[in-house]
DRENVEXBA-286274 format. One line per 2 residues: number of its first residue (from 1); their letters; for each residue x, y, z of C-alpha. Coordinates in Angstrom, 1 decimal. Layout:
<recs>
NUM	A	X/Y/Z  ...
</recs>
This chain:
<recs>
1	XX	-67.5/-144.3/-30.2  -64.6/-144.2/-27.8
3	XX	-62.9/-147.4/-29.1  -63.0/-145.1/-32.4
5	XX	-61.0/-142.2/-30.8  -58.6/-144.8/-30.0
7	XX	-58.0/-146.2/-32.8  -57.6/-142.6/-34.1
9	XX	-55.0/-141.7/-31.4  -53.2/-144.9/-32.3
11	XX	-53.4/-143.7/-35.9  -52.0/-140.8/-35.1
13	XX	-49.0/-142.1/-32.8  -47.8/-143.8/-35.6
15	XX	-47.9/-140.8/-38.4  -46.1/-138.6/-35.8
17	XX	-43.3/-141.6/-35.4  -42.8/-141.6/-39.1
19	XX	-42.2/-138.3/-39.5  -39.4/-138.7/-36.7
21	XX	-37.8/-141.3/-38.4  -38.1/-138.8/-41.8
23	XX	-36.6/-135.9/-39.7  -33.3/-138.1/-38.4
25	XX	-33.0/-139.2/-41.7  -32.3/-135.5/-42.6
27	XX	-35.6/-134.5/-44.0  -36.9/-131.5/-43.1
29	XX	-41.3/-130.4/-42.8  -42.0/-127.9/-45.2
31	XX	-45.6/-128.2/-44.5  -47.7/-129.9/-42.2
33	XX	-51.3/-130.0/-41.2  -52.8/-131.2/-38.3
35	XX	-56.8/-131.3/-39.2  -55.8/-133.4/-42.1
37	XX	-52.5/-135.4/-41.2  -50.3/-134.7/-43.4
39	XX	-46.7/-133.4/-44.0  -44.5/-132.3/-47.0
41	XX	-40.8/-132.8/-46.3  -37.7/-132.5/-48.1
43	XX	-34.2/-133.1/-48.2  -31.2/-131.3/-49.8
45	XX	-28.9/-133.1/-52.2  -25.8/-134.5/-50.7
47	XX	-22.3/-133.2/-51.8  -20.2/-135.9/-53.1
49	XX	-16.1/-136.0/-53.2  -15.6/-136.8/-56.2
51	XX	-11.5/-136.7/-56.2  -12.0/-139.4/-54.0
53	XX	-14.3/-141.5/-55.3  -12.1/-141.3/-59.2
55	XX	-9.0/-142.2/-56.7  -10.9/-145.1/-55.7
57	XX	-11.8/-146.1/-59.2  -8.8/-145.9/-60.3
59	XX	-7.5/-148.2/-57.4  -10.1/-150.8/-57.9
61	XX	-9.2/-150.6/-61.8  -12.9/-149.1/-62.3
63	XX	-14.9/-151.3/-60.2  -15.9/-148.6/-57.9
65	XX	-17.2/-146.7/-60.5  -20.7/-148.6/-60.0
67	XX	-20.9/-147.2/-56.7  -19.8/-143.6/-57.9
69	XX	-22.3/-143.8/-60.5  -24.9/-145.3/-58.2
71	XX	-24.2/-142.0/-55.6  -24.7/-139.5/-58.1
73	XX	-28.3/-140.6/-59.1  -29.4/-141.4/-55.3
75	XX	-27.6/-138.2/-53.7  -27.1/-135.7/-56.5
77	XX	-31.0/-134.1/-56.3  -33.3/-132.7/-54.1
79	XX	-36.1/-135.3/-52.4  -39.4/-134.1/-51.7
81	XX	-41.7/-136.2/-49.8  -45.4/-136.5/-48.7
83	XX	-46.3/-138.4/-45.3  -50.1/-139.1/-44.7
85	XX	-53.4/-141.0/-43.4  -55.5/-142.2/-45.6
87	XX	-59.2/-143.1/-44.9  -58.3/-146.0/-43.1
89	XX	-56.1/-144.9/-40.6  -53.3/-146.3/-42.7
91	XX	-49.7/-144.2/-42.7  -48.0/-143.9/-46.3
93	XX	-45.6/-142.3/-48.2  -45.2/-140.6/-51.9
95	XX	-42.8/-139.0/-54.1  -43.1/-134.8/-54.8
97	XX	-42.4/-133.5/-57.8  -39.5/-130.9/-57.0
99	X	-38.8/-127.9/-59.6
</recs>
């Protein structure tokens, strides 16, 4: 029984490490629950320079323009994700929706 509590507190260590990792990564908990671990976080889109990446396109004759383009898709929109325990103890991570 003890060797289960443990394990649990292990469990637990590890979610709580995760969502410290999330949180320097500039996520931020929206909503979290301790009975049930789990935590809803989200991170605000990133505002690109875009003068300076079409200066740099234009200086790499349009070679940069894969990284420009690659920038808008990643940064340009909100990230909502879901950090949990499953049954198992195990720690794992899924995509929100976001309006």
């Amino acid at each position: 029984m003890e060797s289960y509590h443990l394990i649990h507190e292990k469990n637990l260590d590890r979610f709580h490490k995760m969502l410290l990792a999330k949180k320097r990564n500039g996520f931020v908990i929206i909503e979290q629950n301790e009975k049930l671990p789990y935590a809803v976080l989200s991170k605000e889109k990133t505002e690109i320079n875009h003068p300076f990446h079409l200066f740099l396109t234009v200086i790499t004759l349009g070679l940069w323009s894969i990284i420009w383009i690659y920038l808008i898709v990643s940064l340009a929109r909100k990230k909502d994700i879901l950090v949990a325990l499953d049954e198992d103890g195990n720690v794992f991570e899924e995509k929100c929706f976001s309006k």
